[in-house]
N, C-alpha and C positions, 0 to 999 in steps of 0.2 A: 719591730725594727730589725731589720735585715743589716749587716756588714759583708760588703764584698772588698777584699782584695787583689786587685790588679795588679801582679808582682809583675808581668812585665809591657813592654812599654806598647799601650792599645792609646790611640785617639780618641777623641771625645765623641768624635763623628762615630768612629764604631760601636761607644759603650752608649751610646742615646738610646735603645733600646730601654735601658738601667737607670739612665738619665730620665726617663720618664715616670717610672716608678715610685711612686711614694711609699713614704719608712723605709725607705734603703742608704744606707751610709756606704758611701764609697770612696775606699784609701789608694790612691797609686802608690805604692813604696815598693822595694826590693823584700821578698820574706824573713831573708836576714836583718832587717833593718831592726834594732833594736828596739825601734818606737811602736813598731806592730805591737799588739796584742794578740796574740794569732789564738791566742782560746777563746777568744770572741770571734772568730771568724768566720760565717757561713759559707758564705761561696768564697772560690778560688780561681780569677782567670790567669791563665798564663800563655806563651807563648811556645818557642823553645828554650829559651835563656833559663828557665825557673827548673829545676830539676825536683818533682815532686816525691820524695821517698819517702819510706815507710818511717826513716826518721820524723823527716816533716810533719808526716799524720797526724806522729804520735803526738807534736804540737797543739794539733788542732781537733781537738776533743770533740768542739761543735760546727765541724765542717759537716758541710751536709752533700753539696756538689764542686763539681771541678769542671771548668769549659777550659779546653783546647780550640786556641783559633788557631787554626790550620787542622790536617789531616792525622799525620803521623802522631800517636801519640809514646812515642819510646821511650820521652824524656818524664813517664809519669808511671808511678807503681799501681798498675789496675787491678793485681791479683789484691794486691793488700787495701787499694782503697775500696773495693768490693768487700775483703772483710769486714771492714770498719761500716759497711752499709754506705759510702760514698759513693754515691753516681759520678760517671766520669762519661760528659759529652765532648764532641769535637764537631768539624765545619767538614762534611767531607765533599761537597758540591763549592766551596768558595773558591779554588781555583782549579778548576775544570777548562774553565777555555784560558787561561793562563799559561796553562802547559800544553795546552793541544797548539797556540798561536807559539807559541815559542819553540815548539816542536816545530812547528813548518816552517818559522822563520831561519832556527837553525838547519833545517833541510835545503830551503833555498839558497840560503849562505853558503853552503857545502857545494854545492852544485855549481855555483857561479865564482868560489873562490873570492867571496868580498872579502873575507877579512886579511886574506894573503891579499890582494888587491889594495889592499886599504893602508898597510901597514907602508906596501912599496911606495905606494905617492906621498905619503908622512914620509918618507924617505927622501923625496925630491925626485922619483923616479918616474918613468910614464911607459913602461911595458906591454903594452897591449897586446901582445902575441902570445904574452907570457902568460895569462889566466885566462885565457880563450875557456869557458865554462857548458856544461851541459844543462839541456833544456827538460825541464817537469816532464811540458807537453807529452803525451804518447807514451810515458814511461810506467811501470808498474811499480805501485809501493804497497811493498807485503808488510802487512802490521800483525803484531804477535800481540793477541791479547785487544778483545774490542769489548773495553768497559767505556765508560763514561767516554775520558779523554781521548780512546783511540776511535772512537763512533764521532767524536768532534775532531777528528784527524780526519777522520774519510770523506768527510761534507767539504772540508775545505780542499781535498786533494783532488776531489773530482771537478770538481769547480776549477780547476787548472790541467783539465784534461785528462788526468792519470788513471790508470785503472786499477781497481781496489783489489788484494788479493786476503783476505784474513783468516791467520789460524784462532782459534779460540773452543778448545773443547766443549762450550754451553753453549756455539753459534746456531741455531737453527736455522733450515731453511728458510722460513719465514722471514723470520729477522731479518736472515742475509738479502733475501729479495727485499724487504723494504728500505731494509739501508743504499741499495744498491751495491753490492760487495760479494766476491766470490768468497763461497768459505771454502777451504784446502786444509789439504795435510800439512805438518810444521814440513817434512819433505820436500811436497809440491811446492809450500811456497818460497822456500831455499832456491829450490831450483829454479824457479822461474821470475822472480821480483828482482827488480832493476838497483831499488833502493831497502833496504828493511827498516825497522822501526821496532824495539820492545815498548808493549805498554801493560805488563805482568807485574802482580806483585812479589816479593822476592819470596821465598821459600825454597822451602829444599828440593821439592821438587821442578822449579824456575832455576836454581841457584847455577850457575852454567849451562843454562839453556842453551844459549851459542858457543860453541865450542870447537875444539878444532875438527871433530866431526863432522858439524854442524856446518864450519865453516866450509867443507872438500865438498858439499853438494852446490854451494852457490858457483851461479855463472861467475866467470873473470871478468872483471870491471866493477863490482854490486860495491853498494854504500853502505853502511851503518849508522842507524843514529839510537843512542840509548839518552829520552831526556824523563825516564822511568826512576830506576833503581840500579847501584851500583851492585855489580856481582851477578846480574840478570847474563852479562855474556862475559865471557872470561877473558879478560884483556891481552895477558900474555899472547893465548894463541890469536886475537885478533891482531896484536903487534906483529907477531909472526907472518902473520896472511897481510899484512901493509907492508911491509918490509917486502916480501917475494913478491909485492906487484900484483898478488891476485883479488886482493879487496882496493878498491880507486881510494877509496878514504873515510874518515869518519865523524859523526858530530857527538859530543859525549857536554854531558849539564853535569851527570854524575860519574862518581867513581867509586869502588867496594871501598877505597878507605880515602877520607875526604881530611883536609884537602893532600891533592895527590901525590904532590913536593915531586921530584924527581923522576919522575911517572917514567915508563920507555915509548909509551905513544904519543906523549908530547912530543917527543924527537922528532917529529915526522910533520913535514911542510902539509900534508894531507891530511891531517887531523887538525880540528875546531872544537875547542870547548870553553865551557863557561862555569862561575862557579855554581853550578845549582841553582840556579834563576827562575825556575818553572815556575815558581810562585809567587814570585817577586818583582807584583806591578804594583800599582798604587791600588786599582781596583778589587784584584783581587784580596791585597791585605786588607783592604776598608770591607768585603764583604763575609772573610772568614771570622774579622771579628764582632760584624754586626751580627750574622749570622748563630755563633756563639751566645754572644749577649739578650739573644734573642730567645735561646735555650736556655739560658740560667734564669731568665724572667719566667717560664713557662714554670720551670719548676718551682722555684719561689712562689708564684700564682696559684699551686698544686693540679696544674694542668701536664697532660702527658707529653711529654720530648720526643721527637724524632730521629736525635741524633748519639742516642747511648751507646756507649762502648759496652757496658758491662750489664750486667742483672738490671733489670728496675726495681725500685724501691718495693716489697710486699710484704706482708706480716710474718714473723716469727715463725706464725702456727702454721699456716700454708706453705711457708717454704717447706719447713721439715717434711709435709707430705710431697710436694712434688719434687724434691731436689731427687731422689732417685732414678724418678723418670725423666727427669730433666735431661739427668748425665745420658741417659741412654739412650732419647731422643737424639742428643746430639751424635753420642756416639754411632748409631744408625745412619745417620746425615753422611756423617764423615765417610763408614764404610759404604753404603752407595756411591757416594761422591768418586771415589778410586778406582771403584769395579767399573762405573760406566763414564767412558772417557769419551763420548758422541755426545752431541745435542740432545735433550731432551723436551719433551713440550708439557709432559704432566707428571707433578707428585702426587699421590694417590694415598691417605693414610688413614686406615681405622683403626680404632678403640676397641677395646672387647676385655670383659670382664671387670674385677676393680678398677681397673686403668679409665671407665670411661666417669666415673665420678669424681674424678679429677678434673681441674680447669684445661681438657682437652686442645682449645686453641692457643693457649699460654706453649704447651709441649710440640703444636705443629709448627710454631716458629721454631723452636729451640732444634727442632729435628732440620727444616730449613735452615738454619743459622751454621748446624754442622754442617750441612751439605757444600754449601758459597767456601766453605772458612777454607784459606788460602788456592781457593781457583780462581778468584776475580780481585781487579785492584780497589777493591773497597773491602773496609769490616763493614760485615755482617751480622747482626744479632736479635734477637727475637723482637727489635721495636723495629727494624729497616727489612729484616724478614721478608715479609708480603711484597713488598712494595719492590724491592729486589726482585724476586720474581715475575712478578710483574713486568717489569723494566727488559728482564731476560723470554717475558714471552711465555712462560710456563705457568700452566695451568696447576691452582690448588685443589685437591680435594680432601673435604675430612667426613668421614663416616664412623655412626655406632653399630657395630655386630655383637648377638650375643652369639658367635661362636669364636669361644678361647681356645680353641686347639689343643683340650686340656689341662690348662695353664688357669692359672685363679687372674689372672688378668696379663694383657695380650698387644703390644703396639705391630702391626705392618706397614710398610709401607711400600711401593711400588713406584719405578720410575719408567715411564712410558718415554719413546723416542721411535723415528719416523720408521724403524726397523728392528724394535728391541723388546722388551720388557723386562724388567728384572726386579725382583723381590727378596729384603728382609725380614726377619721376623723377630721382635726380641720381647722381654718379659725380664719381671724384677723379681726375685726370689728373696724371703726374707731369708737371711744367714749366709744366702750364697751369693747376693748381690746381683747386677745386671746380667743376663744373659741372651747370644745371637742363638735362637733353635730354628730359625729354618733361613736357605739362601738359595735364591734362585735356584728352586728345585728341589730343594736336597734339605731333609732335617738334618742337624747336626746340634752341637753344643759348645761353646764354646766361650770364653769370657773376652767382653770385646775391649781391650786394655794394650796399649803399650806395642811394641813391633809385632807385623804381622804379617804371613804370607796366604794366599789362598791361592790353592792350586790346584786346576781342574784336569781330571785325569782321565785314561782308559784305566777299568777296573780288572789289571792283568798282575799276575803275579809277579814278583820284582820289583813293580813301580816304586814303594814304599820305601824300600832297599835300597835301591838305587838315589831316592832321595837323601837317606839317611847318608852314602856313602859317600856321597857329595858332602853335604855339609861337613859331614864329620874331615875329609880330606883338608879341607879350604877353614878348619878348625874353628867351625860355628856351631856351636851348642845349640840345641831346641830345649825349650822352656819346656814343653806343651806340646802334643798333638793330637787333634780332631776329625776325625773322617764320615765323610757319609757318602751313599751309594744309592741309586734308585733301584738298582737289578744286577745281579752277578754278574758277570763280563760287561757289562755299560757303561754309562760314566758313572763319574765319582767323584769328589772332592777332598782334601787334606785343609785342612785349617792348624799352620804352627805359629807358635810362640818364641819372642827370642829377649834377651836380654837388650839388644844394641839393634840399631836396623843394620839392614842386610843390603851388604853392598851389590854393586853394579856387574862385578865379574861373578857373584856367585847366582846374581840372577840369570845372569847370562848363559854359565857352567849349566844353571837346572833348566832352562830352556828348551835346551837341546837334547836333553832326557828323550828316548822312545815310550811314547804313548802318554808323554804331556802337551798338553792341549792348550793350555795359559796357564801365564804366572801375573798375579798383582801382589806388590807390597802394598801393605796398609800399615798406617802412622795415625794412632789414636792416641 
């Protein structure tokens, strides 16, 4: 006999999944309700209302899983219910066309002025000069970010004529031809899109993607709509750019702090928003929680999930062998992920030495899971992995070599794209922990951990110096520094370490260095 608690408020229609289930006992109560027993408690579904913390856990001694119906899971402690061995699923397909239809309905809106319209005749007014509105037809909408929802943006944008313009660093050609949709620079498509659209998920490196930067390349007249995440473009300066007349206006669901109370882009007759709606139809809440419901049966059944936020369930014994290579799989994912900012079509990874007696396809997810992790608007983790890729068009490959590069055991992997290659190399050292020994090209050493820069250089005298003089001016300490070289006067590389990441003006400062070639921050 199973116990689930439903602490917040799901329909019967959605938990019928559970409802079908035999030996399962199922409570609707709030987790605070004194009447729970919450040490009896296996499953956990919640919403966002339920705030699941590490206190809670400590409650629930024989929780085993947690469903999130909906996406987002913030309101729930994954690090720690991963310690406790808690699986924690979510719904991250159950409003997909909820927010791509509300995204266009708010676009439409925007364009034709209903709701200012709408408000004047609730007025007893009949203005019809006065919202005279602009037409889809003919017009370009640049979409930043084409996951799920913004590929379910493009279908229906084109279908009213408009022509796709999309940035998306993992867009391949392919894709973009099958989608129908030009892929462009974030640049290109500033300059040239009539209307824009974020559909990114927030991160450091999204976190003011549109900016007042960002905003001085768009044409005079462009539109805005963020019905993504709040903080994706920095309001102030889009206030700023609506107030001088050079943005026409804009549609906003979200905001960086909800709700927005006295916001300064409300002030403005040219701005439309709503409170965060995108998920919020009848259909979609009945399918993020069937959906849900449908994963906590799977597991309870001891059948594998599709929709795991964190680790899956494995023994004791096996973790402690791969949790090493685990971290460094990922960590590999992650530093490819940053070096190559183009589309790609194939990961490429082999095994060699100890490493390949390991559950090898367990660690190829885990190395793709770091790759996705914050470029695209879904989690990604070694169960959605494959299939992720997939979806993106990229080809998997895993191969066993016995050459370790003398190394007692050996992970590479390589990312192929229509013009690229580029290759890591790392290895787990007992006593010294994970290490990256080769990068695109170049041996090196170095521990892949915490702020990073990688900086490709000509191999001339001074260069080093002159990095050092820089940071040291702009009072940024180096942790760490790592160099490798194929041939004296050639190129080279520096691999440093830092305490804090390393802001925007010092990457800037070291840019413009003589006889630096690139610079990537890396965030592992």
């Amino acid at each position: 006999m199973y116990t689930v608690l439903v602490s917040d408020a799901i329909s019967a229609e959605g938990l019928k999944p559970l409802l079908d289930m035999p030996n399962l006992e199922i409570i609707q109560r709030k987790s605070d309700d004194p009447s729970v027993r919450l040490e009896s408690v296996d499953a956990l579904l919640v919403r966002s209302a339920t705030k699941v913390t590490e206190e809670l856990l400590e409650q629930m001694p024989n929780l085993k899983i947690i469903g999130r119906a909906g996406v987002g899971v913030d309101n729930i402690d994954v690090p720690a219910a991963t310690k406790k061995g808690i699986v924690v699923v979510n719904a991250p397909d159950g409003n997909t066309i909820s927010t791509a239809e509300h995204t266009f309905a708010m676009m439409a809106s925007l364009m034709r002025r209903i709701p200012q319209a709408y408000v004047s005749v609730k007025n007893t007014e009949w203005k019809r000069s006065t919202f005279v509105g602009t037409e889809l037809h003919g017009k370009t909408l640049g979409i930043v970010g084409l996951g799920r929802i913004g590929a379910e943006l493009a279908k229906r944008a084109k279908a009213f004529g408009m022509t796709i313009t999309v940035f998306d660093p993992f867009l391949t050609k392919e894709r973009a031809a099958k989608l129908g949709v030009e892929s462009a620079s974030l640049e290109h498509l500033l300059q040239s899109s009539d209307i824009i659209t974020v559909h990114t998920p927030l991160t450091p490196e999204t976190k003011g993607l549109i900016n007042s930067k960002s905003l001085s390349l768009t044409k005079k007249g462009v539109y805005f709509l963020n019905c993504a995440r709040g903080g994706i473009i920095d309001e102030l300066a889009l206030a700023d750019y609506i107030g001088s007349g050079h943005v026409a206006g804009a549609a906003l669901d979200v905001f960086e702090l909800e709700p927005p109370g006295e916001h300064p882009l409300l002030k403005f007759d040219q701005v439309i928003a709503t409170p965060h709606l995108g998920a919020s139809t009848k259909e979609a809440q009945l399918n993020v929680a069937t959906q849900v419901a449908h994963e906590v049966r799977l597991f309870l059944e001891d059948m594998p999930v599709s929709n795991s936020i964190n680790l899956p369930a494995i023994s004791k014994d096996l973790y402690a062998k791969l949790q090493p290579f685990h971290q460094l799989a990922k960590q590999m994912g992650a530093i490819l992920s940053q070096c190559v900012k183009t589309g790609i079509h194939e990961l490429s990874i082999t095994y060699s030495g100890s490493a390949t007696d390991l559950e090898t396809p367990y660690l190829t997810k885990a190395l793709i899971s770091g790759f996705f992790k914050n470029r695209i608007d879904a989690y990604v983790n070694e169960v959605n992995a494959l299939l992720t890729a997939k979806e993106r068009g990229i080809t998997i490959g895993e191969k066993i070599s016995v050459d370790a590069f003398g190394y007692s055991n050996c992970i590479t992997v390589t990312a192929k794209g229509e013009d690229l290659a580029f290759t890591v190399r790392g290895t787990y050292i007992d006593h010294y922990g994970p290490r990256i020994v080769y990068l695109n090209g170049f041996n090196i050493d170095f521990l892949p951990d915490g702020n990073l820069l990688y900086i490709q250089h000509m191999d001339r005298p001074g260069v080093i110096g002159r990095v050092g003089k820089i940071l040291g001016d702009l009072s940024v300490n180096i942790a760490t520094m790592q160099v490798g070289r194929k041939e004296a006067g050639g190129e080279a590389i520096m691999v440093l370490s830092f305490d804090n990441p390393i802001e925007e003006q010092t990457l800037s400062a070291l840019s413009k260095l003589e006889d630096i070639v690139s610079i990537n921050s890396i965030l592992l």
